[in-house]
PyMOL Python script that loads the backbone (N, CA, C, O; Angstrom):
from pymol import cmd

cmd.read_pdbstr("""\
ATOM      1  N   UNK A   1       1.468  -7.086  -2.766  1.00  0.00           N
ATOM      2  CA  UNK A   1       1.904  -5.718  -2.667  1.00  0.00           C
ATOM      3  C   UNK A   1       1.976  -5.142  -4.073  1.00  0.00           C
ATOM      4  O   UNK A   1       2.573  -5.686  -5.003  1.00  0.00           O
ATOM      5  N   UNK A   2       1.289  -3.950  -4.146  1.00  0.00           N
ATOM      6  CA  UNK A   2       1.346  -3.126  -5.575  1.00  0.00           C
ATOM      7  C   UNK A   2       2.654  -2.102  -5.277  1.00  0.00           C
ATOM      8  O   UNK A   2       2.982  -1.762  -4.140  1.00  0.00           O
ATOM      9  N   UNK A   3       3.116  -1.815  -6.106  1.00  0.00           N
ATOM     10  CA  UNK A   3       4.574  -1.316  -6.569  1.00  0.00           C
ATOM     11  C   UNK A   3       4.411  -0.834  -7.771  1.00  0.00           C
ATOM     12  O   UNK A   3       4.060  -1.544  -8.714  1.00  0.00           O
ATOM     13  N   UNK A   4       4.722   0.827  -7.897  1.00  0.00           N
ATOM     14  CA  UNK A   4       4.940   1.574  -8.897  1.00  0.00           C
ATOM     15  C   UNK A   4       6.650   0.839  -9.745  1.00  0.00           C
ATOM     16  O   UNK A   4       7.690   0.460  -9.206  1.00  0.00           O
ATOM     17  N   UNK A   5       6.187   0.916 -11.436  1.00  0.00           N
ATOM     18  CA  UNK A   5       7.326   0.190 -12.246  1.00  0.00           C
ATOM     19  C   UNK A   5       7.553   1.516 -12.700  1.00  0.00           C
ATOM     20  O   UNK A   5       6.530   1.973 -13.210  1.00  0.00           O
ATOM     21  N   UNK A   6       8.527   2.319 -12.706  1.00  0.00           N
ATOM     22  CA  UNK A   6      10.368   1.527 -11.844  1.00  0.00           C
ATOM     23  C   UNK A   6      10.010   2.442 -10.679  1.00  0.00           C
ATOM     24  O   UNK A   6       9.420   3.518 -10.780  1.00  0.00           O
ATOM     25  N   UNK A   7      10.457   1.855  -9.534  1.00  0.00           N
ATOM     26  CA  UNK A   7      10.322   2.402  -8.484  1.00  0.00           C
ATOM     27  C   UNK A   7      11.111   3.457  -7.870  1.00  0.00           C
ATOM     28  O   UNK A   7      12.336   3.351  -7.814  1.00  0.00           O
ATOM     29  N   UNK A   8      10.556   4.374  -7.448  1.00  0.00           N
ATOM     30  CA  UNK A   8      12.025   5.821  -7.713  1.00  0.00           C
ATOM     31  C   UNK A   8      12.214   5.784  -6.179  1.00  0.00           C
ATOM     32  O   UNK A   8      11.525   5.616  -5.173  1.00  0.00           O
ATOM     33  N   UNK A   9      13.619   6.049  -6.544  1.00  0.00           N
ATOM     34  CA  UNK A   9      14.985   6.580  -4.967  1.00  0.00           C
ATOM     35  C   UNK A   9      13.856   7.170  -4.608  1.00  0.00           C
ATOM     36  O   UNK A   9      13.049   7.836  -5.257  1.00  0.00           O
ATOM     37  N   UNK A  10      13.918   6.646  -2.805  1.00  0.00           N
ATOM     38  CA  UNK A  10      13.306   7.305  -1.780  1.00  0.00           C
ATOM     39  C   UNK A  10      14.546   8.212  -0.935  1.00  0.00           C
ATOM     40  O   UNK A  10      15.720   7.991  -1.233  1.00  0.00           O
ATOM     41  N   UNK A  11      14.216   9.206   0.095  1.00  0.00           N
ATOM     42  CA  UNK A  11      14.737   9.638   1.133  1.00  0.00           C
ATOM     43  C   UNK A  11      14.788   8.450   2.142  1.00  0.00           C
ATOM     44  O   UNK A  11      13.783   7.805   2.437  1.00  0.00           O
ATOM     45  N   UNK A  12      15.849   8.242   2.576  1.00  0.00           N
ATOM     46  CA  UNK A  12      16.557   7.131   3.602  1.00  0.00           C
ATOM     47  C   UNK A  12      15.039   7.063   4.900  1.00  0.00           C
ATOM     48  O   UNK A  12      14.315   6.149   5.296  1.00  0.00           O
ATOM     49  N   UNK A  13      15.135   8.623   5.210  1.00  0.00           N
ATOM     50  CA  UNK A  13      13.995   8.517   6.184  1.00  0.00           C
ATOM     51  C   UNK A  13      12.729   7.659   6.275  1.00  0.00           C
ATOM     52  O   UNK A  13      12.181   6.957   7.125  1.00  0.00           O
ATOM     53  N   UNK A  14      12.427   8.202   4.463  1.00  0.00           N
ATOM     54  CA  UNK A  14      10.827   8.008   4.079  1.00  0.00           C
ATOM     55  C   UNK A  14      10.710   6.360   4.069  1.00  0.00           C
ATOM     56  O   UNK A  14       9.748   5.727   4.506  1.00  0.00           O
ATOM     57  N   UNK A  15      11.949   5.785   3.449  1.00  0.00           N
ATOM     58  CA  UNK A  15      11.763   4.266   3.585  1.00  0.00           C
ATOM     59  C   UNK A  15      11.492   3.833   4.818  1.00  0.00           C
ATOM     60  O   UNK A  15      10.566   3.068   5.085  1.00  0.00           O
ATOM     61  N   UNK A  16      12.372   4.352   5.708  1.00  0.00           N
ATOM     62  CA  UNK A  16      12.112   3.992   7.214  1.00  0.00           C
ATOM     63  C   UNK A  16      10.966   3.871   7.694  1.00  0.00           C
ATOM     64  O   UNK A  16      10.496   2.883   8.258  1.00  0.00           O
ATOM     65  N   UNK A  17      10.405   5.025   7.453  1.00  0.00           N
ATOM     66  CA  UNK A  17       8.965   5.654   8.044  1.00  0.00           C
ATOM     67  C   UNK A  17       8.023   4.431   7.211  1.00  0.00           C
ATOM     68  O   UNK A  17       7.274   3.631   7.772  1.00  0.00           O
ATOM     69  N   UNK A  18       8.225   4.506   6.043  1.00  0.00           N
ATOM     70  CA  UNK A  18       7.048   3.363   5.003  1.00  0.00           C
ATOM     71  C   UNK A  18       7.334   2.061   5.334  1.00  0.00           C
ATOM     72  O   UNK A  18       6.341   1.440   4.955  1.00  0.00           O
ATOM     73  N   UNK A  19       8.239   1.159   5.899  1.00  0.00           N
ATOM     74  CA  UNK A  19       8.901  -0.324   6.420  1.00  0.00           C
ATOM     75  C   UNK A  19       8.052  -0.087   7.985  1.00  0.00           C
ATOM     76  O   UNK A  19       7.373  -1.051   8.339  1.00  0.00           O
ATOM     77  N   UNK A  20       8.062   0.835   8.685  1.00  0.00           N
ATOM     78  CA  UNK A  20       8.055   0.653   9.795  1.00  0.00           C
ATOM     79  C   UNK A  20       6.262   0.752   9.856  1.00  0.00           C
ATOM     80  O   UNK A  20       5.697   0.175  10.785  1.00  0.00           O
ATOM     81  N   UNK A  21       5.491   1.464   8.879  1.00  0.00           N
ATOM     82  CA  UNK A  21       4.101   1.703   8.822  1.00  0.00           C
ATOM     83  C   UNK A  21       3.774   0.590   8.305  1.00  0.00           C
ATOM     84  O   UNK A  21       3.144  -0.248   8.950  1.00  0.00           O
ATOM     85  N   UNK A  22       4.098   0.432   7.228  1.00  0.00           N
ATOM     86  CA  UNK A  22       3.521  -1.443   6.645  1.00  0.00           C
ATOM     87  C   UNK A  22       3.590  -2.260   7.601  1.00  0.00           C
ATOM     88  O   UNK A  22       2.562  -2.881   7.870  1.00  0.00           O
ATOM     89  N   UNK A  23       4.599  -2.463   8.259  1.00  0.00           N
ATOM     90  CA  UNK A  23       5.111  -3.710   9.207  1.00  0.00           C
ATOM     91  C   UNK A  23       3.308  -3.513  10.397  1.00  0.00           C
ATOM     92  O   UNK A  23       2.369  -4.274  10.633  1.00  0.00           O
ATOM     93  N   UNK A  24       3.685  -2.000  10.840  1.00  0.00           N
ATOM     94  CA  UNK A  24       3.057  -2.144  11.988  1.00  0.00           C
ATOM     95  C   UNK A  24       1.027  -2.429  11.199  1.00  0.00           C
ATOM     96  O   UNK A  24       0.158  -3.051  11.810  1.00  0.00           O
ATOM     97  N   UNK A  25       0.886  -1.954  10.203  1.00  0.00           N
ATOM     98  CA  UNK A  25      -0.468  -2.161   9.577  1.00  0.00           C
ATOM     99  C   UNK A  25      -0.382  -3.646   9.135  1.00  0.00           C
ATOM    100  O   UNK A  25      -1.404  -4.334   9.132  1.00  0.00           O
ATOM    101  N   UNK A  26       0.433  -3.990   8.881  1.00  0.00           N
ATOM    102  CA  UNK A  26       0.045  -6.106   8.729  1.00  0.00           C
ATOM    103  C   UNK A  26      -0.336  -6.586  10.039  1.00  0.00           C
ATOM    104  O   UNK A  26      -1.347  -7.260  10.237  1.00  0.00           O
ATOM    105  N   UNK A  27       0.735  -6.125  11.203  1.00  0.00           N
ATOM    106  CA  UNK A  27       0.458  -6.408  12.122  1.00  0.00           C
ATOM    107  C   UNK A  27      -0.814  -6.425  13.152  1.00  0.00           C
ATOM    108  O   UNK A  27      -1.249  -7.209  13.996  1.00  0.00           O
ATOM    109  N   UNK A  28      -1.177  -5.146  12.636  1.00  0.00           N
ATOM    110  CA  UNK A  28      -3.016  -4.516  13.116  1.00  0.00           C
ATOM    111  C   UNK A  28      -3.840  -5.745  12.153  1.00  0.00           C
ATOM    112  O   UNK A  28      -4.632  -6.554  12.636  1.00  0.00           O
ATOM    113  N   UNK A  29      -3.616  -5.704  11.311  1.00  0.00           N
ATOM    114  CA  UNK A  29      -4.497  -6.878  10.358  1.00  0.00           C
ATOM    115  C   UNK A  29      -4.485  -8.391  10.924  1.00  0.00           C
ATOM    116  O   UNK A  29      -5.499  -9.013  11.242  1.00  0.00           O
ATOM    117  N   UNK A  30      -3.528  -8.740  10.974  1.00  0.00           N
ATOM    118  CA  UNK A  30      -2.965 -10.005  11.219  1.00  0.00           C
ATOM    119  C   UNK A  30      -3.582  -9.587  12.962  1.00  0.00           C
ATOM    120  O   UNK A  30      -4.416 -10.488  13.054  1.00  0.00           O
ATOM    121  N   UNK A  31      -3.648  -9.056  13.899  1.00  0.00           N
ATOM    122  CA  UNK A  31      -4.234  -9.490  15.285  1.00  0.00           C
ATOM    123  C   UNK A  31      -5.485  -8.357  15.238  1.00  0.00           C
ATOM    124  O   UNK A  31      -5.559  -7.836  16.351  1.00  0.00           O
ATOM    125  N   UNK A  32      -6.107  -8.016  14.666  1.00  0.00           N
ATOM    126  CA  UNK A  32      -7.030  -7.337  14.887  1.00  0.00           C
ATOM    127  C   UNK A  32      -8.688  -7.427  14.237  1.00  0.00           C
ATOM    128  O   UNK A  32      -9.860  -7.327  14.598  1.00  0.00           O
ATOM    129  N   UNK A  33      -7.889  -7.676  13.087  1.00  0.00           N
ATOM    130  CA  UNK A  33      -9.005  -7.303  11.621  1.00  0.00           C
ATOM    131  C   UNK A  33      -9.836  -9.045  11.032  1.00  0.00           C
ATOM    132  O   UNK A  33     -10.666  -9.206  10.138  1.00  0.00           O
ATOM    133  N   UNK A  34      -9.295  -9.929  11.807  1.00  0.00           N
ATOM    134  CA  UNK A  34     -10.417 -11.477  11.270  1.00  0.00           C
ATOM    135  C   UNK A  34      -9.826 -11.154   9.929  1.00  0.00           C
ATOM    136  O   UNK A  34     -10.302 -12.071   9.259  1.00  0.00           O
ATOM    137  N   UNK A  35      -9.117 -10.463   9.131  1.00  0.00           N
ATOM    138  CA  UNK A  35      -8.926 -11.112   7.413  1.00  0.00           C
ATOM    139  C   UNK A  35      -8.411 -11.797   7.028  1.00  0.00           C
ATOM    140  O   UNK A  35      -7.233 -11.897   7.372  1.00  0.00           O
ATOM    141  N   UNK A  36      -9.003 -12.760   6.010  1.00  0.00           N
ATOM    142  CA  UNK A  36      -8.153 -13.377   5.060  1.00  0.00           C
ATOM    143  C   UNK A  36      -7.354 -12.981   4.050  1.00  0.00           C
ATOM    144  O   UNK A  36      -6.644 -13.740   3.390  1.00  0.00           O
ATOM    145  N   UNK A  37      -7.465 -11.604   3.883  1.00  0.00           N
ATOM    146  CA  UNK A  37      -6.198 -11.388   2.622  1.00  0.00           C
ATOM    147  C   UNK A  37      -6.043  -9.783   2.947  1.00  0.00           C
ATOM    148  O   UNK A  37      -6.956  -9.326   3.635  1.00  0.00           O
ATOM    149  N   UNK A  38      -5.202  -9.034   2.620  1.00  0.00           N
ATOM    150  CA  UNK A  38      -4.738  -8.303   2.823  1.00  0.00           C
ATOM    151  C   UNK A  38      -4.098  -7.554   1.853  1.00  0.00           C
ATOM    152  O   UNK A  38      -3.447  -8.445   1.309  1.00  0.00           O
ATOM    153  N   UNK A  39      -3.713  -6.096   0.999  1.00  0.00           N
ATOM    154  CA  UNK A  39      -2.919  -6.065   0.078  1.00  0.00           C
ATOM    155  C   UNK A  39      -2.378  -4.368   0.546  1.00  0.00           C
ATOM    156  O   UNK A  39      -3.199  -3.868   1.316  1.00  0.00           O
ATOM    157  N   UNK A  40      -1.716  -3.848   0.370  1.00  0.00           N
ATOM    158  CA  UNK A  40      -0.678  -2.968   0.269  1.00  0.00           C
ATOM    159  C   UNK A  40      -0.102  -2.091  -1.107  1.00  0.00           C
ATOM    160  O   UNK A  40       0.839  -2.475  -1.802  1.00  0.00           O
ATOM    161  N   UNK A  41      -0.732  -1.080  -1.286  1.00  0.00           N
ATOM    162  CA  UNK A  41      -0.262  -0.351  -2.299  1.00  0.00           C
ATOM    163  C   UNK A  41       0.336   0.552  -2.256  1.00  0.00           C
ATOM    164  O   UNK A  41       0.086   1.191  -1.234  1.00  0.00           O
ATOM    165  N   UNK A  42       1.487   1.253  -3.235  1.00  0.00           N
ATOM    166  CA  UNK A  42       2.624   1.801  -3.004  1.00  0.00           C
ATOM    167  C   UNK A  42       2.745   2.923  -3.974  1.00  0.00           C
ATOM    168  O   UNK A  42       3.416   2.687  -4.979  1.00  0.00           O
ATOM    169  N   UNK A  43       2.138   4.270  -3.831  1.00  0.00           N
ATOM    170  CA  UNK A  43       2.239   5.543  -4.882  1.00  0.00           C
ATOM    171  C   UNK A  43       2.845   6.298  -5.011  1.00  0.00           C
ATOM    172  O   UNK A  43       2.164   7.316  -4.880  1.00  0.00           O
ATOM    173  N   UNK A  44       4.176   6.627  -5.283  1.00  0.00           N
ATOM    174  CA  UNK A  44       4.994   7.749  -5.523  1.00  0.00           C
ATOM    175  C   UNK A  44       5.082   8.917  -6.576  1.00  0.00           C
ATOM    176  O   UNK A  44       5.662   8.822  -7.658  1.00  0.00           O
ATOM    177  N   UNK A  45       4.364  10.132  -6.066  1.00  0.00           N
ATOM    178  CA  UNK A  45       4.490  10.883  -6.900  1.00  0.00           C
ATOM    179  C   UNK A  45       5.540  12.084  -6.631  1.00  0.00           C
ATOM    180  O   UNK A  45       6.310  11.883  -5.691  1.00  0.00           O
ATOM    181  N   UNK A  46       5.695  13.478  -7.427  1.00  0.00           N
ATOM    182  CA  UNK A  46       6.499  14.309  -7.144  1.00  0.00           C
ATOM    183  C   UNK A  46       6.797  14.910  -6.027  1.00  0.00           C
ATOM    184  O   UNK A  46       7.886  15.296  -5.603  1.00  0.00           O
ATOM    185  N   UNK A  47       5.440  14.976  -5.450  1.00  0.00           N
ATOM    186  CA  UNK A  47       5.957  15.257  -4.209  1.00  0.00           C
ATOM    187  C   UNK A  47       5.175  14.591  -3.109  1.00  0.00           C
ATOM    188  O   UNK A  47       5.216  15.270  -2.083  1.00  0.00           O
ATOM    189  N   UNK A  48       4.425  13.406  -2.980  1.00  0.00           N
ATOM    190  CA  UNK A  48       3.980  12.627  -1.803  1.00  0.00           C
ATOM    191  C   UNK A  48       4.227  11.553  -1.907  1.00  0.00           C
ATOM    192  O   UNK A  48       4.585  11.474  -3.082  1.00  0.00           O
ATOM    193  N   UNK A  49       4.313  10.392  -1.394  1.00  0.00           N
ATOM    194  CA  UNK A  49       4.669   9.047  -1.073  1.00  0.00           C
ATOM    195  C   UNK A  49       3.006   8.787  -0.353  1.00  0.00           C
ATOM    196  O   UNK A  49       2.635   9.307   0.699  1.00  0.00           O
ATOM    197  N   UNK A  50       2.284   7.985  -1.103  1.00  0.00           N
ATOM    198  CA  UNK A  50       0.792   7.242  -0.489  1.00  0.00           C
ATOM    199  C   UNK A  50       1.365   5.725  -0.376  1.00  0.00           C
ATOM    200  O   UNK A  50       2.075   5.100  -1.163  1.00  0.00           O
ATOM    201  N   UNK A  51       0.884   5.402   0.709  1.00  0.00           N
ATOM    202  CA  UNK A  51       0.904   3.889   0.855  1.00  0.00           C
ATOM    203  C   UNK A  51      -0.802   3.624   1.847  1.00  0.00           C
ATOM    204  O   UNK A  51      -1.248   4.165   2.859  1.00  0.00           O
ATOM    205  N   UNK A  52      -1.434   2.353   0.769  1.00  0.00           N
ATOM    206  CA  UNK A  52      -2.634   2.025   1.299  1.00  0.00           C
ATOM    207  C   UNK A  52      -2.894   0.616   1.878  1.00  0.00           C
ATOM    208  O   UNK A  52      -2.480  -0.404   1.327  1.00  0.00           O
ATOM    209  N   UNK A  53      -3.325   0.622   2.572  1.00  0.00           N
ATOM    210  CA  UNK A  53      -3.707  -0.648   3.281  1.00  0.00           C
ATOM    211  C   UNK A  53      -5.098  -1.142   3.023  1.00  0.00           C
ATOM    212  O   UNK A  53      -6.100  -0.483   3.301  1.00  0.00           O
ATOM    213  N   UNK A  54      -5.111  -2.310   2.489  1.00  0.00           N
ATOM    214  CA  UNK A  54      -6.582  -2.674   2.781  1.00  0.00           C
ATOM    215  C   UNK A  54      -6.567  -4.143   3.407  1.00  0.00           C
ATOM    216  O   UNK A  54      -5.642  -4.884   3.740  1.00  0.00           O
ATOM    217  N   UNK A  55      -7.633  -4.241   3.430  1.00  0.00           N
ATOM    218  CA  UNK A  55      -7.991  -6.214   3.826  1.00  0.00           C
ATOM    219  C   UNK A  55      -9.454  -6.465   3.585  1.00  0.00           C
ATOM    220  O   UNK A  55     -10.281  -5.690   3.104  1.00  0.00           O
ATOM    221  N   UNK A  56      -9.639  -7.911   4.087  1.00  0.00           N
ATOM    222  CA  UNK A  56     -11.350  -7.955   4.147  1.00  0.00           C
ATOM    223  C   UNK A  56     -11.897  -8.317   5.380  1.00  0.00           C
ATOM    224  O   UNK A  56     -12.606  -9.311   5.538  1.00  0.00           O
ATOM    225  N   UNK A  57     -11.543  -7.436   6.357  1.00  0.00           N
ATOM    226  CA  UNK A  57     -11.559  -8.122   7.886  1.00  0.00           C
ATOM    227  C   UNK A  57     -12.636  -7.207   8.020  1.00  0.00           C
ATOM    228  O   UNK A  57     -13.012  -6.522   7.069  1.00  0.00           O
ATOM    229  N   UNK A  58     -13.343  -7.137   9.558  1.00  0.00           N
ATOM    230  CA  UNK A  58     -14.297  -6.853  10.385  1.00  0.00           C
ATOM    231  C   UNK A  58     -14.032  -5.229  10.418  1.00  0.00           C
ATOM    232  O   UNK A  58     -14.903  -4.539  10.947  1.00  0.00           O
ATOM    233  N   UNK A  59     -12.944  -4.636   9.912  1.00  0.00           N
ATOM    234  CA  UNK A  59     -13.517  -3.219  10.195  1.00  0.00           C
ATOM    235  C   UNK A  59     -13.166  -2.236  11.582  1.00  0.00           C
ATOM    236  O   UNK A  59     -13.580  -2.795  12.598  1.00  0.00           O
ATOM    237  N   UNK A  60     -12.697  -1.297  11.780  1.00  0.00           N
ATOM    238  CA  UNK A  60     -12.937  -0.589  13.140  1.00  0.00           C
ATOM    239  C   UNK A  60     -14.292  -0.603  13.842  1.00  0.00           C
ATOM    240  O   UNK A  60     -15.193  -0.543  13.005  1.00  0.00           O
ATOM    241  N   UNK A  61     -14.608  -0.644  14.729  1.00  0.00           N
ATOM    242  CA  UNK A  61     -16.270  -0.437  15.119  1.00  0.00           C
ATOM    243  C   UNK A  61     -16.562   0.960  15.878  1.00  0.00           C
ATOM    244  O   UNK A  61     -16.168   1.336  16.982  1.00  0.00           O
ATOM    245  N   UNK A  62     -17.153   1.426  15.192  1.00  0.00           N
ATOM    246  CA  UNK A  62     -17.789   2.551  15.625  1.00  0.00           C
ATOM    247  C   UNK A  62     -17.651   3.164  17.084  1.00  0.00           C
ATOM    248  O   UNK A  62     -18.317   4.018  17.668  1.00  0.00           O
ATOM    249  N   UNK A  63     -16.867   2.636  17.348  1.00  0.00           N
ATOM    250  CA  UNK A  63     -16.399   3.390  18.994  1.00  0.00           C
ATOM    251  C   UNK A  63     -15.243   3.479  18.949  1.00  0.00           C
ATOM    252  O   UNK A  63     -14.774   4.349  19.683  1.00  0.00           O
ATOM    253  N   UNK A  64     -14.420   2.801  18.249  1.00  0.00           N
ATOM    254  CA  UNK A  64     -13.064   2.685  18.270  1.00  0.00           C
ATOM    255  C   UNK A  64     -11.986   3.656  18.543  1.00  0.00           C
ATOM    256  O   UNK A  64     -11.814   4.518  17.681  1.00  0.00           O
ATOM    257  N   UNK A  65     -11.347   3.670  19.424  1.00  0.00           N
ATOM    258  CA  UNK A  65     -10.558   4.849  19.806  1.00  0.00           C
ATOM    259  C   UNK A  65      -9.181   3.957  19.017  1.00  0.00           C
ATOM    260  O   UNK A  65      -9.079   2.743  18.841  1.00  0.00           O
ATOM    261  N   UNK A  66      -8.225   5.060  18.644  1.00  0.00           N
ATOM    262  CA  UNK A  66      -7.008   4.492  18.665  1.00  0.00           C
ATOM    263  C   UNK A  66      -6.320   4.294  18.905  1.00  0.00           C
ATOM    264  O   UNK A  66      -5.838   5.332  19.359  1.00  0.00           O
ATOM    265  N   UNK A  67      -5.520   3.397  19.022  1.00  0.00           N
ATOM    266  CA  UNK A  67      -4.251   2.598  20.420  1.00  0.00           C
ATOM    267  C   UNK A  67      -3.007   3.771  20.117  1.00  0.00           C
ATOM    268  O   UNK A  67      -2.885   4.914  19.675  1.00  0.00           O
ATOM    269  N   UNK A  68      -2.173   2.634  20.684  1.00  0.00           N
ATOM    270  CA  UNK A  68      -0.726   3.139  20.596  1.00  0.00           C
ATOM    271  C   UNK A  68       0.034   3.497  18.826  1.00  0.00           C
ATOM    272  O   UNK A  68       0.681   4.437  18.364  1.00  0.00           O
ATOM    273  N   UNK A  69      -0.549   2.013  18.194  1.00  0.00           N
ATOM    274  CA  UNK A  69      -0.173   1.567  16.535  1.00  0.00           C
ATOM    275  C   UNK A  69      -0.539   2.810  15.840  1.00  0.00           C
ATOM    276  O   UNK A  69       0.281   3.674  15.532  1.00  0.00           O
ATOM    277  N   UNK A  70      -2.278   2.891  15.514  1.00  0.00           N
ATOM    278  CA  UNK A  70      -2.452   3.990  15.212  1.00  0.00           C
ATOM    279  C   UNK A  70      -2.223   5.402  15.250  1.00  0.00           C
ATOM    280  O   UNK A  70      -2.280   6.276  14.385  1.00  0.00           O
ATOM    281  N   UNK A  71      -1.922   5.403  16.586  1.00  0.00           N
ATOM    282  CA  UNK A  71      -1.239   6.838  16.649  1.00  0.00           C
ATOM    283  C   UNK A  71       0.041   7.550  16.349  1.00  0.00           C
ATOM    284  O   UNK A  71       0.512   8.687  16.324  1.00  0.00           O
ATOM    285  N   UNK A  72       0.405   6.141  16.108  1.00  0.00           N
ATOM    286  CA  UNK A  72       2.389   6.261  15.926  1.00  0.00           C
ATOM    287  C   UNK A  72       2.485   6.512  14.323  1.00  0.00           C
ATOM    288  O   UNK A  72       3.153   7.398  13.790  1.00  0.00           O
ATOM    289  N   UNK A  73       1.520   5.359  13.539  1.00  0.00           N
ATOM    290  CA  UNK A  73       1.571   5.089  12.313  1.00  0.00           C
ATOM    291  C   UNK A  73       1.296   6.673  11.708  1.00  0.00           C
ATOM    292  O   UNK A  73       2.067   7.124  10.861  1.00  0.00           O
ATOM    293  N   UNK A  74       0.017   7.562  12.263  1.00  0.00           N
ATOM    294  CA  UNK A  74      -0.557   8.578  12.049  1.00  0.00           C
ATOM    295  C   UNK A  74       1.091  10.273  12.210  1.00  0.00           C
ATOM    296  O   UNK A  74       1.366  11.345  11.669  1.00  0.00           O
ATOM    297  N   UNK A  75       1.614   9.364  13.302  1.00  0.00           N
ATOM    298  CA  UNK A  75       2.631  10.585  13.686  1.00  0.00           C
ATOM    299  C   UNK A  75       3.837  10.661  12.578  1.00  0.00           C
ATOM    300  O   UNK A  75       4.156  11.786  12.195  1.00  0.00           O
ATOM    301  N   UNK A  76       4.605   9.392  11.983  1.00  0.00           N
ATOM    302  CA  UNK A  76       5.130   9.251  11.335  1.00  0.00           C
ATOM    303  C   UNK A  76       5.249  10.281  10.072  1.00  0.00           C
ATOM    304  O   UNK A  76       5.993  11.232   9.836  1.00  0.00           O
ATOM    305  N   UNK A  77       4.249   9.699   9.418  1.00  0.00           N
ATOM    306  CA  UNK A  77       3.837  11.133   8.562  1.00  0.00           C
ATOM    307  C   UNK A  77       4.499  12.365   8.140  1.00  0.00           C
ATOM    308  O   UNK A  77       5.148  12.905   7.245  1.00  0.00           O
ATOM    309  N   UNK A  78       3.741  12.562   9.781  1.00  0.00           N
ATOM    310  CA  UNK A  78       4.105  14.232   9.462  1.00  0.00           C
ATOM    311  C   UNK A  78       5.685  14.249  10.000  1.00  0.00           C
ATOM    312  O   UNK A  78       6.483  15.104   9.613  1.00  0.00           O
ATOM    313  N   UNK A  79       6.013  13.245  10.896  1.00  0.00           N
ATOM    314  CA  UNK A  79       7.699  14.177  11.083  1.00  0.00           C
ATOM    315  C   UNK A  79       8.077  13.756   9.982  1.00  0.00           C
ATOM    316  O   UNK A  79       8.919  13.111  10.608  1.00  0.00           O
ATOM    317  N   UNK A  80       8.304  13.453   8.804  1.00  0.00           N
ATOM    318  CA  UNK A  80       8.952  13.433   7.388  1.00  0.00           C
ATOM    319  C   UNK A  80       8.375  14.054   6.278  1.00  0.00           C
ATOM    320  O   UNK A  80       8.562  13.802   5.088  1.00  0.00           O
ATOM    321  N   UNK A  81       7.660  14.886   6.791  1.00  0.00           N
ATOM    322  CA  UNK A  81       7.153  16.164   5.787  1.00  0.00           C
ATOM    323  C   UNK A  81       7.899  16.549   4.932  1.00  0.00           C
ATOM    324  O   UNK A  81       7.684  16.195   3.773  1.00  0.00           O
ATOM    325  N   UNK A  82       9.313  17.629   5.328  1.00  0.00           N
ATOM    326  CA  UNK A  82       9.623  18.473   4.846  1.00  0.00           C
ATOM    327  C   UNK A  82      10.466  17.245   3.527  1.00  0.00           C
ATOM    328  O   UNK A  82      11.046  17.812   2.601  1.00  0.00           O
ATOM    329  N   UNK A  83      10.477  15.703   3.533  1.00  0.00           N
ATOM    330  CA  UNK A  83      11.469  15.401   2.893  1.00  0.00           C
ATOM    331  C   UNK A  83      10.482  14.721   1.401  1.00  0.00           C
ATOM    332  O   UNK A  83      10.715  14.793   0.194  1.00  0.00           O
ATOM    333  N   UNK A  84       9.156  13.974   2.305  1.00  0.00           N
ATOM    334  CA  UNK A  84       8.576  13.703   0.973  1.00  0.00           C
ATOM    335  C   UNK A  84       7.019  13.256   2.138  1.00  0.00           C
ATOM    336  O   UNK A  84       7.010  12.270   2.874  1.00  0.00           O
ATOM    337  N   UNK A  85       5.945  14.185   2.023  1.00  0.00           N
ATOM    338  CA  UNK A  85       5.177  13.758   2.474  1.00  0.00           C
ATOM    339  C   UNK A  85       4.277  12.473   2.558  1.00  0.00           C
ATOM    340  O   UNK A  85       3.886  12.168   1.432  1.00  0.00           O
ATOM    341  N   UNK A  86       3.919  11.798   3.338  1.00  0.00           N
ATOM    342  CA  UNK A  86       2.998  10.511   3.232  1.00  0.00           C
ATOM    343  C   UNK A  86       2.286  10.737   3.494  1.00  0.00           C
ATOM    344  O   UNK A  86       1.969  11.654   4.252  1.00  0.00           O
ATOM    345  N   UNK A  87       1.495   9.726   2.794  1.00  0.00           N
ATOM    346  CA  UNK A  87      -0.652   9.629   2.821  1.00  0.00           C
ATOM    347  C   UNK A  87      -0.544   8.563   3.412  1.00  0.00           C
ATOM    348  O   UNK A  87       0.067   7.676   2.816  1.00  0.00           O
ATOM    349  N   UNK A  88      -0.932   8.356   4.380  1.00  0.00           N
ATOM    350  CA  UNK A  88      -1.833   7.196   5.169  1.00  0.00           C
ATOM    351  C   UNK A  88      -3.180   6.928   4.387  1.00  0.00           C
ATOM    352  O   UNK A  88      -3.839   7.942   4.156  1.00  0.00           O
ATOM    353  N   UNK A  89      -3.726   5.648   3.914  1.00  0.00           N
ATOM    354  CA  UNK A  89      -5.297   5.517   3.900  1.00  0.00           C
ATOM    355  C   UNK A  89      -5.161   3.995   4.003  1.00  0.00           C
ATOM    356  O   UNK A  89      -4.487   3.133   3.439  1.00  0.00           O
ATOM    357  N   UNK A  90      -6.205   4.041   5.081  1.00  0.00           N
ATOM    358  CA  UNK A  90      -6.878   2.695   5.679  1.00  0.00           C
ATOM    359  C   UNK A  90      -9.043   2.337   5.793  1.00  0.00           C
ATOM    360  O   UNK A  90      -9.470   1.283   6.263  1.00  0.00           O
TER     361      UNK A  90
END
""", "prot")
cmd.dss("prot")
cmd.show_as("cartoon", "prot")
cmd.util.cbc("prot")
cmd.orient("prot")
């Protein structure tokens, strides 16, 4: 996991929202994605919170609709707008 040095006070929410998106994106990795490694990066700027996911697994396939995970992970987001917006990138 990459981590901005020193890591600045979040909104109570935004942590929530970022614990509960990591958790559920290891989880997509770990049963979905065939990878062996996985890493997680963590960007806080003035006014957005990015957190990225990568791995070296198989990829979505070109038909792929998105489940339940994805759609939740995607909704998150935006209900914590007004406090510190998040970037999803996968």
């Amino acid at each position: 996991m990459e981590l901005p040095k020193p890591l600045s006070a979040l909104p109570a929410a935004v942590e929530v929202a970022l614990s509960r998106i990591a958790g559920e994106s290891l989880h997509n990795v770990a049963r979905h994605a065939r990878a062996s490694a996985c890493a997680l990066a963590l960007e806080v700027g003035a006014t957005v919170v990015e957190l990225r996911v990568s791995d070296d697994g198989t990829g979505l396939p070109a038909e792929h609709r998105d489940g339940v995970g994805l759609a939740a992970m995607r909704g998150k987001p935006a209900s914590r707008s007004r406090q510190a917006p998040l970037r999803l990138r996968w």
